[in-house]
Residue frames as a rotation matrix with the C-alpha (Angstrom) as fourth column:
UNK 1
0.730 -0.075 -0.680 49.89
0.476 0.770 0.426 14.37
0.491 -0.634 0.598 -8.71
UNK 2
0.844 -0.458 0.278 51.94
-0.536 -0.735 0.416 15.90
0.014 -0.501 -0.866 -5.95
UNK 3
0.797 -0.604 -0.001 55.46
0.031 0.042 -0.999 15.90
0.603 0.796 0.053 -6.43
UNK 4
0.227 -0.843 0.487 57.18
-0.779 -0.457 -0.429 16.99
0.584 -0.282 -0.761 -3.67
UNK 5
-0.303 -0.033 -0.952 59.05
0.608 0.763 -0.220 14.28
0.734 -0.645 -0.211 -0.61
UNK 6
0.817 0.079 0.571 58.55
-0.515 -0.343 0.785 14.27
0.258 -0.936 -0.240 2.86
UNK 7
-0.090 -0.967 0.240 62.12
-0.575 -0.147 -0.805 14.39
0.813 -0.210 -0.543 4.30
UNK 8
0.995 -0.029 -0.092 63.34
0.096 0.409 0.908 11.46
0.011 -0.912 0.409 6.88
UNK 9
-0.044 -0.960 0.276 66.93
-0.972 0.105 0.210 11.17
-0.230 -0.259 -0.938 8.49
UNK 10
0.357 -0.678 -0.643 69.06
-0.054 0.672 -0.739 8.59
0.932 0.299 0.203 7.36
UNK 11
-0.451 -0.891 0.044 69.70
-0.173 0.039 -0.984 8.80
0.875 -0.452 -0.172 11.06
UNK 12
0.198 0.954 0.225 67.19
-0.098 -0.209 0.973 8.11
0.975 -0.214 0.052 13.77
UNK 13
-0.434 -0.713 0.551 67.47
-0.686 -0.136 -0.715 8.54
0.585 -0.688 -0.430 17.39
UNK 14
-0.837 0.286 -0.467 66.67
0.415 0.887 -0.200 5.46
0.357 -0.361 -0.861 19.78
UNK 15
-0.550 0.829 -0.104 62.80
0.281 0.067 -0.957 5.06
-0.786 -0.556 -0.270 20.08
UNK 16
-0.245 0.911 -0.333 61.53
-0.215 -0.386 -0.897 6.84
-0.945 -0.148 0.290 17.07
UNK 17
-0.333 0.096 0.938 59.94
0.806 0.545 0.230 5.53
-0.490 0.833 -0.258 13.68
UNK 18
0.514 -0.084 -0.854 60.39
-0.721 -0.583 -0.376 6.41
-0.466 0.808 -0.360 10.56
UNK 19
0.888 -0.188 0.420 62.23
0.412 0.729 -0.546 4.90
-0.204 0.658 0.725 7.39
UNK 20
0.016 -0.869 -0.494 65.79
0.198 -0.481 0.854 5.90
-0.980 -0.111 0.165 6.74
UNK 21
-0.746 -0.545 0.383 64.81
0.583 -0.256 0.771 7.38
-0.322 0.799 0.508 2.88
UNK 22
-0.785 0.396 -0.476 62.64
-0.494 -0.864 0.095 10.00
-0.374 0.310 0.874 1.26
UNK 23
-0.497 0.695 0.520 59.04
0.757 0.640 -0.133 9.24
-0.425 0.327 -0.844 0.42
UNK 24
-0.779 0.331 0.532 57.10
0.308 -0.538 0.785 10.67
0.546 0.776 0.317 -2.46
UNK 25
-0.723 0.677 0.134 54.16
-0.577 -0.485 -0.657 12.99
-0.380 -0.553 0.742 -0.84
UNK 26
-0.360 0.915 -0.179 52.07
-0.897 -0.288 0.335 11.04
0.255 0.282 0.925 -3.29
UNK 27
-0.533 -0.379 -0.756 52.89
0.011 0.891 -0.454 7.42
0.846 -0.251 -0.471 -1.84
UNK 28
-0.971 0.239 -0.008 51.62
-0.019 -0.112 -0.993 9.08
-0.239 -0.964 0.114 1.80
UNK 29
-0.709 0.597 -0.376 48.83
-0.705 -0.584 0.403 10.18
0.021 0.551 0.835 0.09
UNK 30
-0.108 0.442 -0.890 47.82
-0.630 0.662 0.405 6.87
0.769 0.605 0.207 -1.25
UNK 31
-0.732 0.097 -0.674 48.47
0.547 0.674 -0.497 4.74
0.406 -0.733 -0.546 1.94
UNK 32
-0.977 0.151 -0.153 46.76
0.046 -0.551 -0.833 7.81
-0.210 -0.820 0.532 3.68
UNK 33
-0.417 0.700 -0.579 43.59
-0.860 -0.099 0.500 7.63
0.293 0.707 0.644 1.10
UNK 34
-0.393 0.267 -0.880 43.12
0.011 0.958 0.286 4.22
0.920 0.102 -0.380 2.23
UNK 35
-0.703 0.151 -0.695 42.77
0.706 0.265 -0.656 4.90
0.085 -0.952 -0.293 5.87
UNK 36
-0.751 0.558 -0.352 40.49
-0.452 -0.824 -0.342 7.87
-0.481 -0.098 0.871 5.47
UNK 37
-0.525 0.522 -0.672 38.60
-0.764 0.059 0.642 6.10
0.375 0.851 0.368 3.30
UNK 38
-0.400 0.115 -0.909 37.91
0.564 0.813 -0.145 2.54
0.722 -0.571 -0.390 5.54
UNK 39
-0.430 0.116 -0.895 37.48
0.881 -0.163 -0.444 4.95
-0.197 -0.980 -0.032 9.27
UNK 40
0.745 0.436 0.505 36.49
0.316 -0.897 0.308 9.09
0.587 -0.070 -0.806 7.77
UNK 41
-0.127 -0.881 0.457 38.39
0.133 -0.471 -0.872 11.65
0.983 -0.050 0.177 8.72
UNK 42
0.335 0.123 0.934 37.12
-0.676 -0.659 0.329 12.54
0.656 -0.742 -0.138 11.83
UNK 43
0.925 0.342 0.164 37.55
-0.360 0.660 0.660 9.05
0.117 -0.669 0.734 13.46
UNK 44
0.495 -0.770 -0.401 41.30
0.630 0.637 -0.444 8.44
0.598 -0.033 0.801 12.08
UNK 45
0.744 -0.560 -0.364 43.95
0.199 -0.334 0.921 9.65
-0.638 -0.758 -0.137 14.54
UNK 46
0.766 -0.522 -0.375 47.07
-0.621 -0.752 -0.222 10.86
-0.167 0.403 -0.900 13.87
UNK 47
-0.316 -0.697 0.644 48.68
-0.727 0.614 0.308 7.84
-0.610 -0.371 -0.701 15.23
UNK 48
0.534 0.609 0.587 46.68
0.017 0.686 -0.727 5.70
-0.845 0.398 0.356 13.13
UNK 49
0.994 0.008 -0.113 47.87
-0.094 -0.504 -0.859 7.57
-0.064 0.864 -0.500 9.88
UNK 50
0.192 -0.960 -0.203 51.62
-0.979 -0.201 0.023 7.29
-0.063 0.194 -0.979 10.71
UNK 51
-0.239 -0.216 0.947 51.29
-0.315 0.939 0.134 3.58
-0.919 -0.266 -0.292 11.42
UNK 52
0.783 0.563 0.264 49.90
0.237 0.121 -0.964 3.60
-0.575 0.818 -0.039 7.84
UNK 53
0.760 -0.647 0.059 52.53
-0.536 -0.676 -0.505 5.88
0.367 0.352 -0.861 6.20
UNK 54
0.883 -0.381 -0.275 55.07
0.470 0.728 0.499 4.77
0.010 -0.570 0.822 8.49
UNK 55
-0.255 -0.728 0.636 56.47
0.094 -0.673 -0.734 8.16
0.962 -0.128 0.240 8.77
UNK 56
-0.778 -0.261 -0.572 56.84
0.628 -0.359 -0.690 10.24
-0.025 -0.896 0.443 12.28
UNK 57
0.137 0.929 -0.343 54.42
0.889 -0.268 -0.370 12.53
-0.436 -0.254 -0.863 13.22
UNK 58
-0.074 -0.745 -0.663 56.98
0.201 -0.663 0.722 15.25
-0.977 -0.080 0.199 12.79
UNK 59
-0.852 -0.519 0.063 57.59
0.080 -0.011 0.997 14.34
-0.517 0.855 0.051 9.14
UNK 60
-0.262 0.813 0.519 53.98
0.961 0.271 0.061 14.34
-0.091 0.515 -0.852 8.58
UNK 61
0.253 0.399 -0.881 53.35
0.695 -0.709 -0.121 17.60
-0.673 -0.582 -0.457 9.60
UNK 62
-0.144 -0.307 -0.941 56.17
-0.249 -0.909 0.335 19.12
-0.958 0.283 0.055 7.92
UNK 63
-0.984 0.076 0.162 55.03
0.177 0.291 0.940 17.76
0.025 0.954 -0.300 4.36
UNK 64
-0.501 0.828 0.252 51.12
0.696 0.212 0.686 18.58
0.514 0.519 -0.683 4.90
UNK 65
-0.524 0.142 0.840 51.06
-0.496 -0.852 -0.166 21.28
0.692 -0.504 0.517 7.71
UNK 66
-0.667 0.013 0.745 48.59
-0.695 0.349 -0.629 19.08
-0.268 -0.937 -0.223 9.63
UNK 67
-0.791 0.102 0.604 45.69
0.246 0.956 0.160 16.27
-0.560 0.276 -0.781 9.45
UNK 68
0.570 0.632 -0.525 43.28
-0.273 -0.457 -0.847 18.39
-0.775 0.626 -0.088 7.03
UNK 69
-0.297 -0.860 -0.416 46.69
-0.847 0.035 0.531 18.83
-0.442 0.509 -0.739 5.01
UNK 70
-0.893 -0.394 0.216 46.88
-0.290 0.873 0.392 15.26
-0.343 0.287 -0.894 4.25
UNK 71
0.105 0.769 0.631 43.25
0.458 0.526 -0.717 14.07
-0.883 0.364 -0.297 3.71
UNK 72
0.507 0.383 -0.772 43.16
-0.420 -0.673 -0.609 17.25
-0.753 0.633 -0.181 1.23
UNK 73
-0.421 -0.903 0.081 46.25
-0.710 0.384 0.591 15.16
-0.565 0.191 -0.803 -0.37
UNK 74
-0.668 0.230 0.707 44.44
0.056 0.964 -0.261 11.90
-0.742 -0.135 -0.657 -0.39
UNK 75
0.029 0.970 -0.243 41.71
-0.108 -0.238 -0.965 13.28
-0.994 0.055 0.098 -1.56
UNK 76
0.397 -0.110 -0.911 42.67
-0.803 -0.523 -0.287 15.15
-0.445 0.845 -0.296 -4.58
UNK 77
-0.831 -0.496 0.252 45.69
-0.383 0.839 0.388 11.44
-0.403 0.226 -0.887 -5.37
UNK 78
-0.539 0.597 0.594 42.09
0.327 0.798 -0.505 9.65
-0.776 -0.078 -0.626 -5.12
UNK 79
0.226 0.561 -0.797 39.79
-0.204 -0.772 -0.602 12.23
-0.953 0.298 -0.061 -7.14
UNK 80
-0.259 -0.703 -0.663 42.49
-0.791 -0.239 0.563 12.19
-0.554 0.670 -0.494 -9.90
UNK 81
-0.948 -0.286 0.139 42.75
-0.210 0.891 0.402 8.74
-0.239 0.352 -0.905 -10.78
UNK 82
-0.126 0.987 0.099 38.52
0.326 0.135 -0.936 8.71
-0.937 -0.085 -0.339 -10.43
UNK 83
0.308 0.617 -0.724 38.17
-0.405 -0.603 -0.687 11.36
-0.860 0.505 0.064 -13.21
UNK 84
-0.358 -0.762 -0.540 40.69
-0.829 -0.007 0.560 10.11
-0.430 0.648 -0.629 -15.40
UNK 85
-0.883 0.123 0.454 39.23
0.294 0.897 0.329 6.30
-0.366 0.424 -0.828 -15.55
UNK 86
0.051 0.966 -0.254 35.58
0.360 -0.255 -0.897 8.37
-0.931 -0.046 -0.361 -16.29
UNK 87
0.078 -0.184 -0.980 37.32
-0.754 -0.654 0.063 10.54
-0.653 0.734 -0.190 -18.83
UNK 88
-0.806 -0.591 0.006 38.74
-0.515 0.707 0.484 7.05
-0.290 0.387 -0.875 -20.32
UNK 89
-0.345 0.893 0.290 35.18
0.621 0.449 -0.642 5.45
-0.704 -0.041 -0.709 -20.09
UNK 90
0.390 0.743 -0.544 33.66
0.156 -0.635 -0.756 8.12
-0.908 0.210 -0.363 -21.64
UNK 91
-0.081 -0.389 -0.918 36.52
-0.863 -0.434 0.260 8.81
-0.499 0.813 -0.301 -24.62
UNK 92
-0.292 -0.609 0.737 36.69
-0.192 0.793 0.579 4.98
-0.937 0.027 -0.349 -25.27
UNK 93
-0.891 -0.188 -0.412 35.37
-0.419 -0.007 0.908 5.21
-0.174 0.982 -0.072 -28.78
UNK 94
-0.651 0.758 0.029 31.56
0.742 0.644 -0.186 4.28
-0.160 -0.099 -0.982 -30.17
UNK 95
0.275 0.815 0.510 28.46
0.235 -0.571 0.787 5.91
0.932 -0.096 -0.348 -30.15
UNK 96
-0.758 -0.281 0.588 28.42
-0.360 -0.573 -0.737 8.42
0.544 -0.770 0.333 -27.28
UNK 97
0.605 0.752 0.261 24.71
-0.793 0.542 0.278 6.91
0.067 -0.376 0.924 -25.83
UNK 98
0.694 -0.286 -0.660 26.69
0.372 0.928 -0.012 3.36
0.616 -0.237 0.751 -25.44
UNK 99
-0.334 -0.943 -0.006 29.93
0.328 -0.110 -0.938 5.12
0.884 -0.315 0.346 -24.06
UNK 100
-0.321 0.340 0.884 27.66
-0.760 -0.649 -0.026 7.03
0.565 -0.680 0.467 -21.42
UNK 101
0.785 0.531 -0.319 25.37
-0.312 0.784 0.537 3.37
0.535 -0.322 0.781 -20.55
UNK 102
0.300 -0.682 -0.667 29.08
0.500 0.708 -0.499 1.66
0.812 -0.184 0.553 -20.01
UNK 103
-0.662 -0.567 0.490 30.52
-0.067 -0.607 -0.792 4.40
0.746 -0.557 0.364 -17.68
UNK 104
-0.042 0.699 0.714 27.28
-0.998 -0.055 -0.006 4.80
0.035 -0.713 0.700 -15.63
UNK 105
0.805 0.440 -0.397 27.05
-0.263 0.866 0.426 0.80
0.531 -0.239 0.813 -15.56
UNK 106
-0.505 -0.821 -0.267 30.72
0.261 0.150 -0.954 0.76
0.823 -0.551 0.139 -13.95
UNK 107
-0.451 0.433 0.780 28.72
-0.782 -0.613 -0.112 2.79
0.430 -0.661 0.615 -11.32
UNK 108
0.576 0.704 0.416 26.06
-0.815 0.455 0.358 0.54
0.063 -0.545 0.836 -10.80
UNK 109
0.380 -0.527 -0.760 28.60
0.338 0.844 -0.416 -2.40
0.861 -0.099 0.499 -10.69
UNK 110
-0.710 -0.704 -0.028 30.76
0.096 -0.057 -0.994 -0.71
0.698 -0.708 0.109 -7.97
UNK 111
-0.427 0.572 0.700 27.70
-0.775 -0.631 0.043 0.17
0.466 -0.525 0.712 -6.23
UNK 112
0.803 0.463 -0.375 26.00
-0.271 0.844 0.462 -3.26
0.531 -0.269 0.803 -5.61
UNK 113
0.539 -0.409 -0.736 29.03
0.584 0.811 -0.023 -3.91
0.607 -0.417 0.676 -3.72
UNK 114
-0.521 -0.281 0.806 29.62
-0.315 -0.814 -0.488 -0.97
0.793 -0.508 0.336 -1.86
UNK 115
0.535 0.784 0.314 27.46
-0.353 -0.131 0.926 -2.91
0.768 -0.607 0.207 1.18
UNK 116
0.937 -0.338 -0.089 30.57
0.340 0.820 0.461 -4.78
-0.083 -0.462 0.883 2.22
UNK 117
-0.303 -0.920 0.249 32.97
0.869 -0.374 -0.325 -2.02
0.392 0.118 0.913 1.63
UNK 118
-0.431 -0.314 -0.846 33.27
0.835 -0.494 -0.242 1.42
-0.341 -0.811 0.476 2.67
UNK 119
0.237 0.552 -0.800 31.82
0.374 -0.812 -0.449 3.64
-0.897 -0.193 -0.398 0.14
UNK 120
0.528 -0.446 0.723 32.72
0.395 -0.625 -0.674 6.30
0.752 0.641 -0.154 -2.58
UNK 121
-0.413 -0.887 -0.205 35.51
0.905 -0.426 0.019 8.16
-0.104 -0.177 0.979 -1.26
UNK 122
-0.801 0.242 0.547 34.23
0.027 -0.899 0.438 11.45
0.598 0.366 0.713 -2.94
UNK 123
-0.192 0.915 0.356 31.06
-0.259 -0.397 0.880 10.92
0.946 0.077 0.314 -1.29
UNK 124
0.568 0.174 -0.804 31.76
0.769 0.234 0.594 10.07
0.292 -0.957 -0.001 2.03
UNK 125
-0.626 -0.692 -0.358 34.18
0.760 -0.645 -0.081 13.05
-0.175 -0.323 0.930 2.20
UNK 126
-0.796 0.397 0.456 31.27
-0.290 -0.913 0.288 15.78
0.531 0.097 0.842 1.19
UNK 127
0.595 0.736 -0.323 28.40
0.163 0.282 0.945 13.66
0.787 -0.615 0.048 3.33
UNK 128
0.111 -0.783 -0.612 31.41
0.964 0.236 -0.126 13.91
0.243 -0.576 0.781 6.36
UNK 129
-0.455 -0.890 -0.021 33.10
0.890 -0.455 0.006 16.72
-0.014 -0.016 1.000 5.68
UNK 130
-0.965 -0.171 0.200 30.78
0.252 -0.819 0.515 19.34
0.076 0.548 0.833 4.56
UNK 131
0.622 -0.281 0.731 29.76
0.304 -0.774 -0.556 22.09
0.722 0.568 -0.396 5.47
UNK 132
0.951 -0.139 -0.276 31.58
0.247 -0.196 0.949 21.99
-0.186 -0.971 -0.152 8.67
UNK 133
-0.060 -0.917 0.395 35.50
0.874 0.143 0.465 21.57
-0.482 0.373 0.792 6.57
UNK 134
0.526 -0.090 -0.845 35.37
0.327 -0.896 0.299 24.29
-0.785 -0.434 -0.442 4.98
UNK 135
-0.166 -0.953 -0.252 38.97
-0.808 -0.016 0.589 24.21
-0.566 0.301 -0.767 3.60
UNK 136
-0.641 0.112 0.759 37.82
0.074 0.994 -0.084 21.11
-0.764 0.002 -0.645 1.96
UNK 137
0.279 0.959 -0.048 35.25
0.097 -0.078 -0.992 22.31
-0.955 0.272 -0.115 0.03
UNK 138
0.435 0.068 -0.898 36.93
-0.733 -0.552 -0.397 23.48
-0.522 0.831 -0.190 -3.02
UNK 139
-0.808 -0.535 -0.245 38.47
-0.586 0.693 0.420 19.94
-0.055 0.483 -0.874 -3.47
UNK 140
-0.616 0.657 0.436 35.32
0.332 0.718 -0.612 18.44
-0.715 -0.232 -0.660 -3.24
UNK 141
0.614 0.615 -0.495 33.49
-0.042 -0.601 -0.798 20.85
-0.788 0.511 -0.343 -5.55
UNK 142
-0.301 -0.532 -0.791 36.07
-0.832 -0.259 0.491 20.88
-0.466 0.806 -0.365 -7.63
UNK 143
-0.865 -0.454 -0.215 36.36
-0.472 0.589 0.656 17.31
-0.171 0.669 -0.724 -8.37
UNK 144
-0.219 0.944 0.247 32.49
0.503 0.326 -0.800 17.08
-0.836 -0.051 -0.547 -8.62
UNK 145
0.633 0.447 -0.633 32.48
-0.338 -0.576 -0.744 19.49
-0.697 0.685 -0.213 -11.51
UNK 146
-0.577 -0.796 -0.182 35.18
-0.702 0.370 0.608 17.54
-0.417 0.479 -0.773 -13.09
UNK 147
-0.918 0.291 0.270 32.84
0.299 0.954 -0.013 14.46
-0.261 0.069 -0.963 -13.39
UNK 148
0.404 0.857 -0.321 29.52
0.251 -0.441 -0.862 16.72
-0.880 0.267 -0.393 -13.61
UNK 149
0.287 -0.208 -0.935 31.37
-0.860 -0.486 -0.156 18.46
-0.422 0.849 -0.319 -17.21
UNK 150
-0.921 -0.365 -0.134 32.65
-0.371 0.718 0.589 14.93
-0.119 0.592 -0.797 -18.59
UNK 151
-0.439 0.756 0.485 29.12
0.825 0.554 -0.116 13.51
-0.356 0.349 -0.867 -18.76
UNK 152
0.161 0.210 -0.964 27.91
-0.129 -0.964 -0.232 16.85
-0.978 0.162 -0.129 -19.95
UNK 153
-0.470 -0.622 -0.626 30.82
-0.818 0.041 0.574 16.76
-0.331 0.782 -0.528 -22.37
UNK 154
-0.769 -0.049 0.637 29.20
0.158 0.951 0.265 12.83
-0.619 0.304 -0.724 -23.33
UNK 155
-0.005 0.996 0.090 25.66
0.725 0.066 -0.686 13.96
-0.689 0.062 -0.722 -23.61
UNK 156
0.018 -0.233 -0.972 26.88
0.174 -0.957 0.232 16.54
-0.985 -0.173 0.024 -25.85
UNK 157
-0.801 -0.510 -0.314 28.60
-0.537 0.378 0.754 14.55
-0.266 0.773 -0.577 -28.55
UNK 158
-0.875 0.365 0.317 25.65
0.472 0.789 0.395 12.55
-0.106 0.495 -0.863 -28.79
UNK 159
0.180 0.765 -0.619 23.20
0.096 -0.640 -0.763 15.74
-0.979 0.078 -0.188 -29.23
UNK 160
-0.283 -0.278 -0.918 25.71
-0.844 -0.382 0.376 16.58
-0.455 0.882 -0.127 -32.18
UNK 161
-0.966 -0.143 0.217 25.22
-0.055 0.930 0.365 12.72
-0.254 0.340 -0.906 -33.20
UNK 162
-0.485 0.851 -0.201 21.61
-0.761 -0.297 0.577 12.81
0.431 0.432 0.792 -33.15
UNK 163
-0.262 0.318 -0.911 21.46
0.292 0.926 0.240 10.29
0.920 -0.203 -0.336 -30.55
UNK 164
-0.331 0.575 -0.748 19.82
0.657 -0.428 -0.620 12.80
-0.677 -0.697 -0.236 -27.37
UNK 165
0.571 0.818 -0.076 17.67
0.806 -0.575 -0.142 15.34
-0.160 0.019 -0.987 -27.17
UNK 166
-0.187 -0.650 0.737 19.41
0.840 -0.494 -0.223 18.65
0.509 0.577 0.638 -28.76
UNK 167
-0.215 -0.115 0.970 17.59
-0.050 -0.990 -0.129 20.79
0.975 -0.076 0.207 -26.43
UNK 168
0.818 -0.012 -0.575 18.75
0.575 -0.027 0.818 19.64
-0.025 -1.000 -0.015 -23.29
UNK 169
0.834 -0.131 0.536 20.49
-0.276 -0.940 0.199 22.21
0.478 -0.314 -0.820 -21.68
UNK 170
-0.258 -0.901 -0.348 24.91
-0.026 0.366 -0.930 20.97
0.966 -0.231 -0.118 -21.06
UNK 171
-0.466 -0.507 0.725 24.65
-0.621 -0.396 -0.676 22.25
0.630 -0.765 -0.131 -17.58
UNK 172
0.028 0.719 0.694 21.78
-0.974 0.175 -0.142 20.69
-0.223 -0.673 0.706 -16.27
UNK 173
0.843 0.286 -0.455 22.61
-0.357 0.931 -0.076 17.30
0.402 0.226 0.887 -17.58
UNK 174
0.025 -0.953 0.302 25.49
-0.210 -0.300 -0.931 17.54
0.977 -0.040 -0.208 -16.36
UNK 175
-0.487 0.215 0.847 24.20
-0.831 -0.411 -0.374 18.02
0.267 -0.886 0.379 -12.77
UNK 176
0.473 0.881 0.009 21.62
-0.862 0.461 0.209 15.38
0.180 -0.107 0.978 -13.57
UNK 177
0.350 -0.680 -0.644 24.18
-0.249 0.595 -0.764 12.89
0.903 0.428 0.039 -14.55
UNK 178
-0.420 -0.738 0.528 26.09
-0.421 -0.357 -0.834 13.89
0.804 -0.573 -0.161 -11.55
UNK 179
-0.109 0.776 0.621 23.04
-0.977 0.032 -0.211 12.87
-0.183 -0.629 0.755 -9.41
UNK 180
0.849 0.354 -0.393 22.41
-0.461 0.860 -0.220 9.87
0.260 0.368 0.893 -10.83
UNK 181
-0.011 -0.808 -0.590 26.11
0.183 0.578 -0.795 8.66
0.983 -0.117 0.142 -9.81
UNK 182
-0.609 -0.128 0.783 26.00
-0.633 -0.516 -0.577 9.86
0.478 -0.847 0.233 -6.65
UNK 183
0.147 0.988 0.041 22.65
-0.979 0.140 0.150 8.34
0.142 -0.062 0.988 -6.16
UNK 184
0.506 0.157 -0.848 23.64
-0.582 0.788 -0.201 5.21
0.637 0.595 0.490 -7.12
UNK 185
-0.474 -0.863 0.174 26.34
-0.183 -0.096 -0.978 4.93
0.862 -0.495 -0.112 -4.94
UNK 186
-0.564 0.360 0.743 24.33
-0.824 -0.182 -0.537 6.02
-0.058 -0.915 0.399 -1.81
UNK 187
0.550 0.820 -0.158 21.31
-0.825 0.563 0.050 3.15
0.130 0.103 0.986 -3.14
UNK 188
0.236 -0.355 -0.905 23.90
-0.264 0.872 -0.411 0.46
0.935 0.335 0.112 -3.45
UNK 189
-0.613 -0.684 0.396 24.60
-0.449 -0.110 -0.887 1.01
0.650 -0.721 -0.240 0.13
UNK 190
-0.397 0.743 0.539 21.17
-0.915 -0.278 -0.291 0.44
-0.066 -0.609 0.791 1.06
UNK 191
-0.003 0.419 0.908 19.24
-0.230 0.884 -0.408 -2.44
-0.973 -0.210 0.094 -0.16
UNK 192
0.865 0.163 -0.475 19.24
-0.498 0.155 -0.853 -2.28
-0.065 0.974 0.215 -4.37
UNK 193
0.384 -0.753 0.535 20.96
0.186 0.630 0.754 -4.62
-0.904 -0.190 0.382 -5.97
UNK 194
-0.752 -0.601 -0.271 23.04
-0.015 -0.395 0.918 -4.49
-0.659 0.695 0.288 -9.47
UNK 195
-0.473 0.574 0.668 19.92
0.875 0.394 0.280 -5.55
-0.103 0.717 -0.689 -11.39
UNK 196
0.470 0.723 -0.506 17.85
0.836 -0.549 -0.009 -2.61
-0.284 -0.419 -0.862 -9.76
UNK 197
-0.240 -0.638 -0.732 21.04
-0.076 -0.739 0.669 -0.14
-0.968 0.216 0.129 -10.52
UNK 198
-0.723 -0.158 0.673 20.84
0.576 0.401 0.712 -1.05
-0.382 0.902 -0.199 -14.02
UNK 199
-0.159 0.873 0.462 17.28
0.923 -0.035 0.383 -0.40
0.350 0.487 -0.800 -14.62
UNK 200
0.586 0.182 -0.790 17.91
0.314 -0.949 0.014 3.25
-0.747 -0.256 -0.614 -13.05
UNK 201
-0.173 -0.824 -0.540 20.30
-0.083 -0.534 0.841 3.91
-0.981 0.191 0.024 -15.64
UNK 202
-0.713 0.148 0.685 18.53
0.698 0.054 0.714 2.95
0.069 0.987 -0.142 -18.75
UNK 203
0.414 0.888 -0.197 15.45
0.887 -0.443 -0.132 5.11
-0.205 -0.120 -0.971 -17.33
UNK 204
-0.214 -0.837 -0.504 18.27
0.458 -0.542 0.704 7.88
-0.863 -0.080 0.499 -17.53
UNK 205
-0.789 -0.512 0.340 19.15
0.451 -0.107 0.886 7.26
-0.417 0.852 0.315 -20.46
UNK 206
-0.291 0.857 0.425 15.27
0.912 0.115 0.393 7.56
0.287 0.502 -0.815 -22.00
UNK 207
0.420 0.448 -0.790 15.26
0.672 -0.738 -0.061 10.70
-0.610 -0.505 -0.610 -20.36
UNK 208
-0.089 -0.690 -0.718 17.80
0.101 -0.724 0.683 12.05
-0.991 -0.012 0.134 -22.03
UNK 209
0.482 0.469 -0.740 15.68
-0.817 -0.063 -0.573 11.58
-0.315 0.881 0.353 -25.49
């Protein structure tokens, strides 16, 4: 989690906004995560983003360089917290084949209600963003192989268990996995409902021996 502030005056000349104390970078972040997330990057303004934040333009800049700067922030604030509740899902104790079902059924829970909200984050920022961003990519890729190696890392423990196939191959389930959340995501957006999620994820599983 980024660490550093973004410097306001304790003084402010008539006319311009701002807050008269230091604000954690990851605070901006988090307000800023919210508006990218609701509008995409391309549509939010700068002005939009300070009225969020409720810093200066000025003070944005110098704390993110410019409005790439900051989403890459957001991003990574958001990203974090994602992998971590996955990692948590996934460590929570049990047979590994139940711990995998529960994690991927969080999926298909957030998903059935993703018509009346805004999305994945992660996945509206690589459908958006990429391949035109660039600079973007390696936070996106990254935190896709974060989440593509924890279900890996599940399907693993339960090879050693004797509860998958032993000669599926880490990487490629991994990937598969990876798909299969994605997927979900994008379907919930569409017309499936939580029942319909569901019954993609046990088929999963049964692939997976």
């Amino acid at each position: 989690m980024l660490k550093q502030t973004v410097p306001t005056k304790n003084t402010q000349s008539h006319g311009q906004r701002g807050r008269p104390r230091d604000f954690y970078a990851d605070q901006v972040a988090a307000s800023a995560a919210d508006v990218f997330w609701k509008h995409g990057y391309h549509a939010t303004s700068i002005e939009t983003l300070c009225n969020a934040t409720g810093l200066q333009r000025g003070s944005l800049y110098g704390a993110f360089g410019d409005k790439r700067g900051l989403l890459a922030a957001a991003f990574d604030r958001y990203a974090q917290g994602a992998v971590a509740a996955l990692k948590a899902r996934l460590d929570g104790g049990g047979p590994s084949r139940e711990a995998l079902r529960g994690a991927l059924l969080h999926y298909t829970r957030v998903a059935a209600a993703l018509a009346s909200r805004h999305g994945c984050f992660i996945t509206n920022a690589a459908l958006e963003l990429l391949p035109a961003e660039e600079s973007l990519r390696p936070h996106i890729e990254e935190t896709l192989r974060r989440i593509a190696t924890l279900l890996a890392a599940a399907v693993h423990r339960g090879q050693q268990a004797g509860e998958f196939d032993g000669s599926l191959d880490e990487k490629v389930v991994g990937d598969y996995l990876l798909c299969i959340v994605q997927g979900l995501r994008v379907l919930g957006k569409v017309s499936l409902d939580e029942r319909e999620l569901v019954a993609v994820v046990d088929m999963a599983l049964r692939i997976l021996g």
